[in-house]
MMTF fields as JSON, N, C-alpha, C and O atoms, coordinates in Angstrom:
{
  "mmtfVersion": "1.0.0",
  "mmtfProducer": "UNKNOWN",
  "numBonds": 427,
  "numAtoms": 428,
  "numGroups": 107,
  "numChains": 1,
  "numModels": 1,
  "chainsPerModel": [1],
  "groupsPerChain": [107],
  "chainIdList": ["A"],
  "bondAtomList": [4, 2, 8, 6, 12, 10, 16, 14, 20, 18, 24, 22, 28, 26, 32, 30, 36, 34, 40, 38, 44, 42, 48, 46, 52, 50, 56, 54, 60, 58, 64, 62, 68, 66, 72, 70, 76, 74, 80, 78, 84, 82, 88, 86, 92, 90, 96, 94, 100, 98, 104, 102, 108, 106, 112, 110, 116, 114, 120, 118, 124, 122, 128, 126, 132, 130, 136, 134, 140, 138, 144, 142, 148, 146, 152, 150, 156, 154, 160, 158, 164, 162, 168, 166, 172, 170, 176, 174, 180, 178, 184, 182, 188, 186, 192, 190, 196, 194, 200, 198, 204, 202, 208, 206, 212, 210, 216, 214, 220, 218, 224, 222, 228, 226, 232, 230, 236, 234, 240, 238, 244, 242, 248, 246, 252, 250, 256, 254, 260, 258, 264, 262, 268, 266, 272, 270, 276, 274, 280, 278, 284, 282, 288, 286, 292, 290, 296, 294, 300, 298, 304, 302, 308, 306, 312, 310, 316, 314, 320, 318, 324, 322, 328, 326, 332, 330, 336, 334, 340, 338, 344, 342, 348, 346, 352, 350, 356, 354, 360, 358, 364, 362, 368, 366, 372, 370, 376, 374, 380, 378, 384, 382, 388, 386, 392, 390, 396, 394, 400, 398, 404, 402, 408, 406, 412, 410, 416, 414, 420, 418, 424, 422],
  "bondOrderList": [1, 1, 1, 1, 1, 1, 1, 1, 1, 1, 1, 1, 1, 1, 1, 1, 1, 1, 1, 1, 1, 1, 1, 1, 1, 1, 1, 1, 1, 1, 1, 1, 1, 1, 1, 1, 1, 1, 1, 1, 1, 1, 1, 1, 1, 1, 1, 1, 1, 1, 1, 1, 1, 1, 1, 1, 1, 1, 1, 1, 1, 1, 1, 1, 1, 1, 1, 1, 1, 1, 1, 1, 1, 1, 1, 1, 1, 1, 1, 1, 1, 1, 1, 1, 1, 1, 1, 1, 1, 1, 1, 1, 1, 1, 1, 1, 1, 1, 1, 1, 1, 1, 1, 1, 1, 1],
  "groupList": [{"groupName": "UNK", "atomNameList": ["N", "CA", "C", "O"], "elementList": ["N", "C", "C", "O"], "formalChargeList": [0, 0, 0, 0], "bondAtomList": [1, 0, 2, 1, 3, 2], "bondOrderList": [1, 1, 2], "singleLetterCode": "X", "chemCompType": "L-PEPTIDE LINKING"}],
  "groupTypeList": [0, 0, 0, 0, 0, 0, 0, 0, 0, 0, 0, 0, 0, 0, 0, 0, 0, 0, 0, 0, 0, 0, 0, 0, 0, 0, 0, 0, 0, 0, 0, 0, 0, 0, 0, 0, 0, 0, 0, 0, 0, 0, 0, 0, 0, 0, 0, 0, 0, 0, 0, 0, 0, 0, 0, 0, 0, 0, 0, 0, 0, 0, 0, 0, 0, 0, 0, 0, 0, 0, 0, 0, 0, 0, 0, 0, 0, 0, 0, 0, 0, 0, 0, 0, 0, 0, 0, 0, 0, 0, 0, 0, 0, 0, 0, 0, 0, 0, 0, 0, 0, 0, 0, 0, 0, 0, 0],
  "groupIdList": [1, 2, 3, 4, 5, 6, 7, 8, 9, 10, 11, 12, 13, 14, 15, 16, 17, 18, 19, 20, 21, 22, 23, 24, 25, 26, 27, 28, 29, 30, 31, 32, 33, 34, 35, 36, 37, 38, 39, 40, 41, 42, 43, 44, 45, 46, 47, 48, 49, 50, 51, 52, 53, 54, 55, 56, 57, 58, 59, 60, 61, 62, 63, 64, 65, 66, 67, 68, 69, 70, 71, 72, 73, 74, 75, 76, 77, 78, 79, 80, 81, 82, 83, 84, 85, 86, 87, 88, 89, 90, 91, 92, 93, 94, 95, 96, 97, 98, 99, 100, 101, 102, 103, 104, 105, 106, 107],
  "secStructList": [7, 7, 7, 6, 6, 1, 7, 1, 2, 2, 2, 2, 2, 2, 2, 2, 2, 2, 2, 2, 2, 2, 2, 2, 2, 7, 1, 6, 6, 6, 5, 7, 6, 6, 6, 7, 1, 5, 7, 6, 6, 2, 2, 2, 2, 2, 2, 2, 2, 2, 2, 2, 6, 6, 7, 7, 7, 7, 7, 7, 3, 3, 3, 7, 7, 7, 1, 7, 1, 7, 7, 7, 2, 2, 2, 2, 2, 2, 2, 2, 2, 2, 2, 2, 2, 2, 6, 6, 6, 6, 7, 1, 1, 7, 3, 3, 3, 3, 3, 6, 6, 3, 3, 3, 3, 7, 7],
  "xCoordList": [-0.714, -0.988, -0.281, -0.612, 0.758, 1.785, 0.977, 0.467, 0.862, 0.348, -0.96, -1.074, -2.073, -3.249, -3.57, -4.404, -3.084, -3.413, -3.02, -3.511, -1.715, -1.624, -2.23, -2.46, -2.927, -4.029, -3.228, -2.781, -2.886, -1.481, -2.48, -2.352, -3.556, -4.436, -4.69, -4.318, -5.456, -6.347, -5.223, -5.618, -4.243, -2.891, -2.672, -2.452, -2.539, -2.218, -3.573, -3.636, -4.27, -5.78, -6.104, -6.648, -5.439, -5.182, -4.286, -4.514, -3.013, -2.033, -2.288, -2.182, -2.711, -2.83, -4.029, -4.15, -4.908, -6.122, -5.143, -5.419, -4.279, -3.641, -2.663, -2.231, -1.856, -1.503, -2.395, -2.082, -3.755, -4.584, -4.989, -5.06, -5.264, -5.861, -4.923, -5.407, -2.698, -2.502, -2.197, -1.916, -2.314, -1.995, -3.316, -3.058, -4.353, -5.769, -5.769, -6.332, -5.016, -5.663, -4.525, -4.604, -3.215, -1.788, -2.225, -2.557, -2.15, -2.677, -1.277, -1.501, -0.207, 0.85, 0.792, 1.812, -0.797, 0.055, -1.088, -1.221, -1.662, -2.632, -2.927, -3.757, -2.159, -2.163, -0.571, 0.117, -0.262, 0.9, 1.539, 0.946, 2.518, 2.509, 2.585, 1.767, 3.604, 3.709, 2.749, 2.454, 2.123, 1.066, -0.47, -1.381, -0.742, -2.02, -3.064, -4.245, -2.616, -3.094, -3.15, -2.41, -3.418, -3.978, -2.641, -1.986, -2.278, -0.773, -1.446, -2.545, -0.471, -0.318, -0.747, -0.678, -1.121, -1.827, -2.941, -3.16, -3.803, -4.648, -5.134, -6.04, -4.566, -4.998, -5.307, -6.127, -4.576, -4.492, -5.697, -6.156, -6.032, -7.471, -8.884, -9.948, -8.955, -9.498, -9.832, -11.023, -8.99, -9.54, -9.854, -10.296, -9.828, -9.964, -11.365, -12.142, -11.568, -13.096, -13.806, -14.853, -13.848, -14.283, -14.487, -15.612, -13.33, -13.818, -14.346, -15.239, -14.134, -14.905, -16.516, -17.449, -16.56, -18.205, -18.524, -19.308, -18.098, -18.181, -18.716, -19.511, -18.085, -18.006, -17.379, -16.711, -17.628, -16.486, -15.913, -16.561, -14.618, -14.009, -13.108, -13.003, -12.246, -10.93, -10.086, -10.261, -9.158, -8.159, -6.827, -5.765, -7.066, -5.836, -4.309, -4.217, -3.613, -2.363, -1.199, -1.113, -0.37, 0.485, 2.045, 2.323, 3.03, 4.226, 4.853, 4.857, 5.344, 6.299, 7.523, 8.041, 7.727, 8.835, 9.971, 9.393, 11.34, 11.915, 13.052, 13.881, 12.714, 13.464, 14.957, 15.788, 15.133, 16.402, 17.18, 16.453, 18.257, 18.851, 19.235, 19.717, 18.905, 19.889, 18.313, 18.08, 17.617, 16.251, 16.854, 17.698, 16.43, 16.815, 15.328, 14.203, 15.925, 14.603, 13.187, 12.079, 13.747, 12.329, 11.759, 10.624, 12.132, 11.687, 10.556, 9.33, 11.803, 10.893, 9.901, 8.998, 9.54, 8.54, 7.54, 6.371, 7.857, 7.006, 5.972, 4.745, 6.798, 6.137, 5.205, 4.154, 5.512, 4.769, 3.941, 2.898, 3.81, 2.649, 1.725, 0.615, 1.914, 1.443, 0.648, -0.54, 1.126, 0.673, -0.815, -1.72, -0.572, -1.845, -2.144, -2.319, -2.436, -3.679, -4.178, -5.294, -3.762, -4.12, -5.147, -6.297, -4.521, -5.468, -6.76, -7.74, -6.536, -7.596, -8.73, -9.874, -8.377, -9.416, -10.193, -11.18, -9.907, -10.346, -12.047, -12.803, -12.31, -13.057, -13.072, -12.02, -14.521, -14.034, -13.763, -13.787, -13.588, -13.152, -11.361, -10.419, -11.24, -9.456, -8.608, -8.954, -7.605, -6.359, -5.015, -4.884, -4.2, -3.271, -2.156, -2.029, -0.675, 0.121, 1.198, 1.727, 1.48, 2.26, 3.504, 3.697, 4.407, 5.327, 5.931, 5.111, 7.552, 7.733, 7.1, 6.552, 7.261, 6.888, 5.759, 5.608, 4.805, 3.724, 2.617, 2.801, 1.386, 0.283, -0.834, -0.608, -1.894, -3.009, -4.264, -4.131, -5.58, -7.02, -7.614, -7.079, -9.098, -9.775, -10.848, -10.908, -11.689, -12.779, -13.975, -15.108],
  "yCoordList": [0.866, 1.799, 1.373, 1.658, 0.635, 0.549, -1.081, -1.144, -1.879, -2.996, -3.283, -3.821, -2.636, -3.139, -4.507, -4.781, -5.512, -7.127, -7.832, -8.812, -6.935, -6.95, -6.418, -5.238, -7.149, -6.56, -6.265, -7.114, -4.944, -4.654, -4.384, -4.981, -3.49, -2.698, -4.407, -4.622, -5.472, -6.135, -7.201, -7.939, -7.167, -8.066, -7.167, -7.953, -5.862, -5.052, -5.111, -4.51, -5.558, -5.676, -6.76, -6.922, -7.531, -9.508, -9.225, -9.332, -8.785, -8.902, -8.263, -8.922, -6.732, -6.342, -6.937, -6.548, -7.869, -8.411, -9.569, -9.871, -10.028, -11.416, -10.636, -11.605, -9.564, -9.12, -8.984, -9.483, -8.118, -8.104, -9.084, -8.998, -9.938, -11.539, -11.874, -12.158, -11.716, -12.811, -11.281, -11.351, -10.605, -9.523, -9.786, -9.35, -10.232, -10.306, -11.715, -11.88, -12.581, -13.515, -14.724, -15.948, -13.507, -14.401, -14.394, -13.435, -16.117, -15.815, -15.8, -16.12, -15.487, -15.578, -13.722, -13.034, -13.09, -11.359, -11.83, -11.07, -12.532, -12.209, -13.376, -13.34, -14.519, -15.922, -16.5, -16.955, -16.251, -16.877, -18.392, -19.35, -18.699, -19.896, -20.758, -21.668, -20.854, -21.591, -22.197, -23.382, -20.735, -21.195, -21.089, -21.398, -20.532, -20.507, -19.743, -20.07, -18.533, -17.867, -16.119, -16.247, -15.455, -14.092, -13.56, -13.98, -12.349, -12.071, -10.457, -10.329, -8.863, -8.247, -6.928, -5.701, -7.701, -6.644, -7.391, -6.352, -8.1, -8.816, -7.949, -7.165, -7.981, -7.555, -5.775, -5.353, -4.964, -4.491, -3.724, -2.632, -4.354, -4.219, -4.756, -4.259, -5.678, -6.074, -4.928, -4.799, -4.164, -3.548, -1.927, -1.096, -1.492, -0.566, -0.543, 0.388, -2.048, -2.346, -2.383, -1.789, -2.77, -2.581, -1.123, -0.72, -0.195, 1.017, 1.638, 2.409, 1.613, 2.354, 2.004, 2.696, 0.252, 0.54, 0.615, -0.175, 1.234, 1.459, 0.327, 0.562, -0.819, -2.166, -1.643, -0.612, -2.639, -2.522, -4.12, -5.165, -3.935, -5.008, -4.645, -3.501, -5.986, -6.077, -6.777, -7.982, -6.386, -7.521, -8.039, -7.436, -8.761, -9.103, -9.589, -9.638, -9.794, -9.348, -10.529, -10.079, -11.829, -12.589, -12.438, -12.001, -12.85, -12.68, -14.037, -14.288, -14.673, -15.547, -14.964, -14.419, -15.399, -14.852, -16.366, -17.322, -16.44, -17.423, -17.052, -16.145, -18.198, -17.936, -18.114, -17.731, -18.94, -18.581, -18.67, -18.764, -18.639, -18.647, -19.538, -19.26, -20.776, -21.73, -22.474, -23.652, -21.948, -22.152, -23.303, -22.932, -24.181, -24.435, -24.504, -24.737, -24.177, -24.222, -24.732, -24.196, -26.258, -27.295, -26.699, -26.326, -26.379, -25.584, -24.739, -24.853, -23.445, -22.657, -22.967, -22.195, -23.488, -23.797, -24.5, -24.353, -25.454, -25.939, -24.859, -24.841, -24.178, -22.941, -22.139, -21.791, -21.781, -20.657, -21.292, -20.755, -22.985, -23.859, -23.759, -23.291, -24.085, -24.445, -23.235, -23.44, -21.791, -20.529, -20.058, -19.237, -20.795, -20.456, -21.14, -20.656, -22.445, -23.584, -23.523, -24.04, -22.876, -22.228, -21.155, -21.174, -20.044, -18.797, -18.929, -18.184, -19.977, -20.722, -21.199, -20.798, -22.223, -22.878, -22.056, -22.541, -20.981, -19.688, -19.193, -18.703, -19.458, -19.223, -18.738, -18.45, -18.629, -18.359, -16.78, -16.408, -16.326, -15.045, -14.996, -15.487, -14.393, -14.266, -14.515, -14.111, -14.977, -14.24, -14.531, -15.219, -13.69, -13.012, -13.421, -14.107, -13.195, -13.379, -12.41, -12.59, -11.336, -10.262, -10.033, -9.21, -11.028, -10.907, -12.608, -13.275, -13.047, -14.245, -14.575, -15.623, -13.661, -13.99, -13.446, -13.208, -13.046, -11.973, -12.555, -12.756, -12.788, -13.157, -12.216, -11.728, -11.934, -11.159, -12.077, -13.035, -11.83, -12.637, -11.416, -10.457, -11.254, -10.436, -10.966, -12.195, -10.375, -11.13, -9.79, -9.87],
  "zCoordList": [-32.478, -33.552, -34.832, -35.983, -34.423, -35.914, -36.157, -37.276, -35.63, -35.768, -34.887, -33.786, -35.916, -35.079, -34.99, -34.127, -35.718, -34.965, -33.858, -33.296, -33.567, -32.114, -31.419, -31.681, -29.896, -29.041, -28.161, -27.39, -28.113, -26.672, -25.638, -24.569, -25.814, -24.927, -23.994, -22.84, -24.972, -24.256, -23.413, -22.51, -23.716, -23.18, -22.234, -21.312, -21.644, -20.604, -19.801, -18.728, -20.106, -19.479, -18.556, -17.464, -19.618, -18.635, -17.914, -16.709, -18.321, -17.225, -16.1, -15.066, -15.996, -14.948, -14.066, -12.904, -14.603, -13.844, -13.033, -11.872, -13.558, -12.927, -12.237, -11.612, -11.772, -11.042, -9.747, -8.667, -10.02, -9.005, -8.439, -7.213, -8.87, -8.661, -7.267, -6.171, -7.743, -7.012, -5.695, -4.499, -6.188, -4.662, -3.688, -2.566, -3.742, -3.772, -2.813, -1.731, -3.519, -3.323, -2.749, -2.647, -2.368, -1.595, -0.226, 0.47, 0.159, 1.405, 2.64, 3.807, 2.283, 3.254, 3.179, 3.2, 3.078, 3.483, 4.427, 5.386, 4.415, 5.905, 6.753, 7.661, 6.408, 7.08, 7.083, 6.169, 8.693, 9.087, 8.544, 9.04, 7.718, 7.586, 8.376, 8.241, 9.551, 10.511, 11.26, 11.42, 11.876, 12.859, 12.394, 13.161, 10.804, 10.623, 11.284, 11.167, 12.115, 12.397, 11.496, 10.521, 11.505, 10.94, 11.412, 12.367, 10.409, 10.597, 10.477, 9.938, 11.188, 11.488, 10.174, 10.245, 9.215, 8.082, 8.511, 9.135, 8.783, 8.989, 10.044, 9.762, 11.458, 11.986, 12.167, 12.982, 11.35, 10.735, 9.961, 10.295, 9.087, 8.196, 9.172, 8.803, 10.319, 11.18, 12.256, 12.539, 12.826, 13.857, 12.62, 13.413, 11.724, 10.538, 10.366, 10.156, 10.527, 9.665, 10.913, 10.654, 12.231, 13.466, 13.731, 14.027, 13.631, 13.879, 12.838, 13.191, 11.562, 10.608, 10.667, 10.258, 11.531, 11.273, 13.017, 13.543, 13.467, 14.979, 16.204, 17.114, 15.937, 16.62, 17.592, 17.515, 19.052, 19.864, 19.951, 19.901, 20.084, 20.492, 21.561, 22.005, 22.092, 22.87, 22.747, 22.932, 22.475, 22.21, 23.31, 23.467, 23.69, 24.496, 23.686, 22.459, 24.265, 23.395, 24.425, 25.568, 24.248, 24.707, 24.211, 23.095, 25.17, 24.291, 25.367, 26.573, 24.104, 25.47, 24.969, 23.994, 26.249, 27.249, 27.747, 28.264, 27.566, 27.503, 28.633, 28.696, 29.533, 30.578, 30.578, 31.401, 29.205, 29.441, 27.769, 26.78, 27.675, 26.668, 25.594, 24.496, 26.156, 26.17, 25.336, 25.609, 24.652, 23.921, 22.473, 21.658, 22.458, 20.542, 19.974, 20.418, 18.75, 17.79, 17.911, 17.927, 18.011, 18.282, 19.355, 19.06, 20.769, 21.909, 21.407, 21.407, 20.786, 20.62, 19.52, 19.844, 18.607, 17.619, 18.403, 18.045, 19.705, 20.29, 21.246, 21.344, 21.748, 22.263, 21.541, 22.081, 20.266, 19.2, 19.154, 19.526, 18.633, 17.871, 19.306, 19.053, 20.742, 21.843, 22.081, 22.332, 22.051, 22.762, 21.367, 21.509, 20.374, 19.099, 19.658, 20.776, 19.636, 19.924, 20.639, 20.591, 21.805, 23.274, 23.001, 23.438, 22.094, 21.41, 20.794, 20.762, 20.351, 18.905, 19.675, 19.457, 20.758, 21.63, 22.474, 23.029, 22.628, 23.311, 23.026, 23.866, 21.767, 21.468, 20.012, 19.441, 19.287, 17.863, 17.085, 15.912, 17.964, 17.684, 17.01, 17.632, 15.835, 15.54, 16.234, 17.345, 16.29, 16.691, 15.575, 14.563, 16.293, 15.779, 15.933, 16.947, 14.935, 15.248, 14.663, 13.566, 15.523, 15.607, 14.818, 13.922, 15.385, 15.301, 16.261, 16.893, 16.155, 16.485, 17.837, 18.18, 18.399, 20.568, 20.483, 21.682, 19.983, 20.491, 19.459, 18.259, 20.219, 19.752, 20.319, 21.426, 19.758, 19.748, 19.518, 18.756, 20.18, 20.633, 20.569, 21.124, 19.712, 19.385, 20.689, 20.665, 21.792, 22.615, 22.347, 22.822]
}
């Protein structure tokens, strides 16, 4: 108002479009980095959109389980990477990845 050659309106217009853009369009809220599988808002908005349009699905659901304590890292990363690729080859239906031990398969 005090300086109409400044375009504040159309500068609050861009910015908030490039806000939306990267909330929109970050793919670490719905793609695991590690394992590249679909992460837990994912699945999330996935079974939402299944029941809102009255699909049926099933999902089976894995967790490893470590027999013992004495686990190091590489182990376990070998395990996480091993128990997706396992999921993935399954068929082409989603899956999921929960949380660190727990994976999810849409069938």
């Amino acid at each position: 108002m005090m300086m109409p050659q400044l375009l504040l309106v159309g500068f609050a217009s861009a910015f908030g479009m490039v806000i939306l853009y990267i909330q929109l369009e970050n793919p670490s809220e719905y793609i695991d980095g590690t394992t590249g599988l679909f992460t837990t808002n994912a699945l999330s908005a996935y079974v939402y959109d299944k029941y809102k349009f009255g699909k049926r699905f099933s999902i089976f659901t894995a967790k490893i389980h470590y027999m013992t304590e004495n686990v190091d890292y590489s182990m376990e990363q070998f395990a996480v990477m091993a128990t997706s690729h396992a999921l993935v080859n399954l068929g082409p239906e989603p899956a999921f990845r929960i949380d660190d031990e727990s994976f999810e398969k849409e069938y």
